[in-house]
RODO-2510 file (C-alpha; in nm, 4 decimals, decimal comma):
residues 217
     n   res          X          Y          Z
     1     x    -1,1517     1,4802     0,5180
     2     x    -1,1527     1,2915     0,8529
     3     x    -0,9350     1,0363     0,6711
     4     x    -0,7669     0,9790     0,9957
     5     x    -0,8032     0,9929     1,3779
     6     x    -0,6068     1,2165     1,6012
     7     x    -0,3591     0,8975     1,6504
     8     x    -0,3289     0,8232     1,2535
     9     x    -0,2502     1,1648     1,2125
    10     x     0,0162     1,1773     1,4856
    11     x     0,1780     0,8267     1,3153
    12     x     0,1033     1,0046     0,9836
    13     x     0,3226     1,3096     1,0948
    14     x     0,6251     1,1031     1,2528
    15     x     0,5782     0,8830     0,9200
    16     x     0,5886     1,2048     0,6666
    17     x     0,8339     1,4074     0,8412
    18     x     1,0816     1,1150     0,7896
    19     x     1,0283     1,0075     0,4593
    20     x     1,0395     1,4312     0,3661
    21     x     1,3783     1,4163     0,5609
    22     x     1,4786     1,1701     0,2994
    23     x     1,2965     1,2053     0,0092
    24     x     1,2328     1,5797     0,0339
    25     x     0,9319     1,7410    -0,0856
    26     x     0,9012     1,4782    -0,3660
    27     x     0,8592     1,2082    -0,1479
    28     x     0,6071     1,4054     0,0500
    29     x     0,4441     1,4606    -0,2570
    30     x     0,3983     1,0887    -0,3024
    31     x     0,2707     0,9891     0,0161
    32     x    -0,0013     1,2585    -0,0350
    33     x    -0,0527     1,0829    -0,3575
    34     x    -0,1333     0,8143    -0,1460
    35     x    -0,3180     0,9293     0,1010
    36     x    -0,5793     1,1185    -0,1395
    37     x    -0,5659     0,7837    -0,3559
    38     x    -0,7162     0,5733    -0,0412
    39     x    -0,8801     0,7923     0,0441
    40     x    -1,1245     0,8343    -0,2669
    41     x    -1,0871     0,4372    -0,2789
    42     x    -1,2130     0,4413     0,0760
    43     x    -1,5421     0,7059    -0,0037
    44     x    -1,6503     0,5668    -0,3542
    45     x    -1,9504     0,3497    -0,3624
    46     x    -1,9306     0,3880     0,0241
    47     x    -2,2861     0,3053     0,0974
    48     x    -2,3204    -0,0023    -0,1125
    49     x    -2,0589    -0,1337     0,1158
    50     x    -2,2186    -0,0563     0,4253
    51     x    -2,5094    -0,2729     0,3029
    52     x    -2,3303    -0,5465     0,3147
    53     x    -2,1552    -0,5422     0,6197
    54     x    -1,8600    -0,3348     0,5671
    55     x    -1,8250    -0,1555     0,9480
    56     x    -1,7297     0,2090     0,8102
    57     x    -1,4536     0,4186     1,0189
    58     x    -1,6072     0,7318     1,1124
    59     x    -1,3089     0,8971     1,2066
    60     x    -1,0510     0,7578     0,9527
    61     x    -0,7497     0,5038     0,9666
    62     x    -0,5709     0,4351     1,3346
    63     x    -0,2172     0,5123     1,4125
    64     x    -0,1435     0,1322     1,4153
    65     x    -0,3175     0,1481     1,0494
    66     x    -0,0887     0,4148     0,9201
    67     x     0,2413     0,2803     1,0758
    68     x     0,1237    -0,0856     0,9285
    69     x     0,0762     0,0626     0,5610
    70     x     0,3408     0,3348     0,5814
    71     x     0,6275     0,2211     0,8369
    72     x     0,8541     0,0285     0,5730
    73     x     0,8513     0,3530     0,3324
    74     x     0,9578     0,5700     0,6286
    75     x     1,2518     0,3672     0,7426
    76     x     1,3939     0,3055     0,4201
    77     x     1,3808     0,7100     0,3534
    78     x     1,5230     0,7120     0,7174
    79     x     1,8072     0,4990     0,6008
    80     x     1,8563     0,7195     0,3054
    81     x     1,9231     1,0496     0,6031
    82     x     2,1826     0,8334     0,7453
    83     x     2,3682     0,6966     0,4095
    84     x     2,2371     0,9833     0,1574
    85     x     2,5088     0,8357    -0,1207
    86     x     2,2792     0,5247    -0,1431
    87     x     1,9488     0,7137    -0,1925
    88     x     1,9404     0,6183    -0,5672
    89     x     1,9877     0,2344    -0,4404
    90     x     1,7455     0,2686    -0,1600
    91     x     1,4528     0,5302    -0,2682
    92     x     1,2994     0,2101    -0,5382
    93     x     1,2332     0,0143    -0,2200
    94     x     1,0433     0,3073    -0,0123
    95     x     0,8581     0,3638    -0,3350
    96     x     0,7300     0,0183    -0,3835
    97     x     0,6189    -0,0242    -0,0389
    98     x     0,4051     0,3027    -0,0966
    99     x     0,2799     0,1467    -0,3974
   100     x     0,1625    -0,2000    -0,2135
   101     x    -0,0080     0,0451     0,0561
   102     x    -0,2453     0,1843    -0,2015
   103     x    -0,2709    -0,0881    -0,4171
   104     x    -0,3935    -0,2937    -0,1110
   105     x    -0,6393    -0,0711    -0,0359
   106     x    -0,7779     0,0467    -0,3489
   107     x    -0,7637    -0,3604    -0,4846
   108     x    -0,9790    -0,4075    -0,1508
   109     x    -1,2307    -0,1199    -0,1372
   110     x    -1,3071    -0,1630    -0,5220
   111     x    -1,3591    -0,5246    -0,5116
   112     x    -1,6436    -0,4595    -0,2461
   113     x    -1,7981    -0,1849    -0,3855
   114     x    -1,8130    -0,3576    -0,7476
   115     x    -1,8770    -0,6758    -0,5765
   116     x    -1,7798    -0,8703    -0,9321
   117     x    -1,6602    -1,2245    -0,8738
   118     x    -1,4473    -1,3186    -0,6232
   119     x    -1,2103    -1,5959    -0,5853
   120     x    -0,9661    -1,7170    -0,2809
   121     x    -0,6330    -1,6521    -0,4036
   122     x    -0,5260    -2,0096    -0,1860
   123     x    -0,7309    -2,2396    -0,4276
   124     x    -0,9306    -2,0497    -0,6164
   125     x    -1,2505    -2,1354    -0,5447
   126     x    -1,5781    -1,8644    -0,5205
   127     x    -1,6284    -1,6594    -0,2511
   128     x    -1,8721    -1,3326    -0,1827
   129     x    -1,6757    -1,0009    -0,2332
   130     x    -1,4823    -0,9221     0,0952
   131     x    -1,3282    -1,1828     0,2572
   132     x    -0,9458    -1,1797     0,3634
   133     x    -0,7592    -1,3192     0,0565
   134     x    -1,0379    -1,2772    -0,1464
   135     x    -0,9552    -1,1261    -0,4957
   136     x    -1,1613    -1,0063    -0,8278
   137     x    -1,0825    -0,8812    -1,1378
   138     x    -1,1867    -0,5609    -1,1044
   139     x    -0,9908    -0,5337    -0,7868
   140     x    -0,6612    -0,6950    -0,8918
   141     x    -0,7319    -0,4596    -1,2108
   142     x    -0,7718    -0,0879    -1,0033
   143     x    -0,5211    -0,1985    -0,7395
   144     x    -0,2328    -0,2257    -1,0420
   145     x    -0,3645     0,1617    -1,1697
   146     x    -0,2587     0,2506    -0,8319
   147     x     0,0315     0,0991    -0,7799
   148     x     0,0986     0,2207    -1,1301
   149     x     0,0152     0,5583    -1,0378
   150     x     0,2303     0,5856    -0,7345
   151     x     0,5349     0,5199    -0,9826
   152     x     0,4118     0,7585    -1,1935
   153     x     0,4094     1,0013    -0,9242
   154     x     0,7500     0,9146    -0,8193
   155     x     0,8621     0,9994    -1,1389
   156     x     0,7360     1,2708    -1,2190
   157     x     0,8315     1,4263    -0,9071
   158     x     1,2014     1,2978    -1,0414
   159     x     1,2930     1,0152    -0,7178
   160     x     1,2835     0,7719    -1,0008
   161     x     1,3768     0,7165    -1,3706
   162     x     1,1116     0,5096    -1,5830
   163     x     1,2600     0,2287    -1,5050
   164     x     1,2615     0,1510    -1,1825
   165     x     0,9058     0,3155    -1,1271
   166     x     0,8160     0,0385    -1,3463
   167     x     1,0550    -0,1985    -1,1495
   168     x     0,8562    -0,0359    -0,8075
   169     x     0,5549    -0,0653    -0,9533
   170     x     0,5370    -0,4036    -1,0083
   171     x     0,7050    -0,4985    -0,6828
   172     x     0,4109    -0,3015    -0,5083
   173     x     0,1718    -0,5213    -0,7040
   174     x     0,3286    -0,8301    -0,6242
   175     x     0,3400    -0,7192    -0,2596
   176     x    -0,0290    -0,6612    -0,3162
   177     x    -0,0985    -1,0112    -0,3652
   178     x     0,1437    -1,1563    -0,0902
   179     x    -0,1242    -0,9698     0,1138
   180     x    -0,3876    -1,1535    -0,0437
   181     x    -0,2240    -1,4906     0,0381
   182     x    -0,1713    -1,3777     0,4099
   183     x    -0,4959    -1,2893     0,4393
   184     x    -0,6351    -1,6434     0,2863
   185     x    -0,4030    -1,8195     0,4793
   186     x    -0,2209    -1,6791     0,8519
   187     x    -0,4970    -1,4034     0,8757
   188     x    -0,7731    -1,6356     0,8281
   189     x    -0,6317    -1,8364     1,1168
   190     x    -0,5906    -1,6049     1,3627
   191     x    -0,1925    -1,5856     1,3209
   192     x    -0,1821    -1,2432     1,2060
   193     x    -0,4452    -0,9615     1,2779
   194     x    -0,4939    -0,6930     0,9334
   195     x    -0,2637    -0,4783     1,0490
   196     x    -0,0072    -0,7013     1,1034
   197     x    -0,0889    -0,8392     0,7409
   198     x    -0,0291    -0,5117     0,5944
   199     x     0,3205    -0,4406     0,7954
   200     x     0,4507    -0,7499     0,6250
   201     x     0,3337    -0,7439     0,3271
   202     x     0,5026    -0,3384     0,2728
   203     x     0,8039    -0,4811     0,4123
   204     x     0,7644    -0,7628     0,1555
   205     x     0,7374    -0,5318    -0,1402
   206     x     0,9950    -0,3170    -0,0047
   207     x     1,2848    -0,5919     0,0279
   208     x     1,1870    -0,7176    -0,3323
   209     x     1,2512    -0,3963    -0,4506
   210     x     1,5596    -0,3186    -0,2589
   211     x     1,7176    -0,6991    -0,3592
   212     x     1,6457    -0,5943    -0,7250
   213     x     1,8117    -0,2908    -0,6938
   214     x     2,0631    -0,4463    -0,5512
   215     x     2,1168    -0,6977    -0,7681
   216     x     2,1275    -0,4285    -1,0440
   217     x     2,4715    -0,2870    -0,9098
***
């Protein structure tokens, strides 16, 4: 599907293997969820994009892409090899940083290729589809689904309860959004490249979920 290059699909191996040591086959099961979610994202409307100045990837996502959208998931499911009596406490966290990785990218790819309008998320004020921190309705709209349907995923597969793939979802969505705000504001400046922008903002989504669950008990 060339939806990565030789180095994205190293990272992506190193990156699966541990979350299957952790979450099993379920958890693999997710991250292909993922992966095939983007990926469609990534392909729809593709052209449309290219006309206006979207540079497309010929052969697919980087290593330093997949480890920036998939990292945080893979070392919390690490964590969960080395303390496997906390996997209940820990597995909401690697969920919802799965969930910001594809609603990031579908809330992204969408936007462009519907090119609705588009408002800075610092301020608010009109901007043309694709800028960093840049957000529609449409977008905001199909990035939820996803994030939605990464929980979804993760329960059917049973690594959740209802619950807290609700709980995961939304922290994936609100990680979503941190993104857009780092892109408005530390990406815009130079401070942070994209990939760097989407390493924190999993990690962000990921500790949100992992404080609630700890807060839970």
């Amino acid at each position: 599907m060339k939806g990565v290059s030789p180095s994205g699909a190293l990272a992506g191996f190193l990156v699966a293997l541990a979350i299957y040591l952790g979450a099993g086959p379920s958890g693999f099961a997710v991250v292909f969820g993922v992966f095939l979610i983007t990926a469609i994202a990534t392909r729809w409307r593709h052209r449309i994009k290219e006309q206006y100045g979207k540079t497309p990837q010929p052969n697919g996502r980087t290593g330093w892409q997949v480890m920036a959208n998939l990292f945080a998931a893979a070392a919390v499911c690490g964590t969960c090899v080395v303390f496997p009596r906390a996997f209940y406490y820990l597995m909401p966290g690697a969920i919802a940083a799965l969930a910001e990785a594809a609603a990031d990218t579908v809330s992204s790819e969408t936007g462009e290729a519907i090119r609705g309008r588009t408002y800075m998320i610092v301020g608010f004020r009109r901007v043309d589809a694709g800028p960093d921190g840049g957000i529609s309705f449409a977008g905001t709209l199909f990035g939820a689904m996803a994030a939605f349907a990464v929980a979804v995923l993760a329960w059917i597969t049973g690594l959740l309860d209802p619950r807290w793939a609700l709980i995961s979802a939304a922290c994936g969505f609100g990680g979503m959004l941190f993104d857009s705000v780092l892109g408005a504001t530390v990406e815009r400046r130079g401070v942070l490249g994209n990939d760097g922008v989407n390493f924190v903002s999993t990690v962000f989504a990921a500790d949100l979920a992992l404080l609630l669950s700890w807060l839970s008990g």
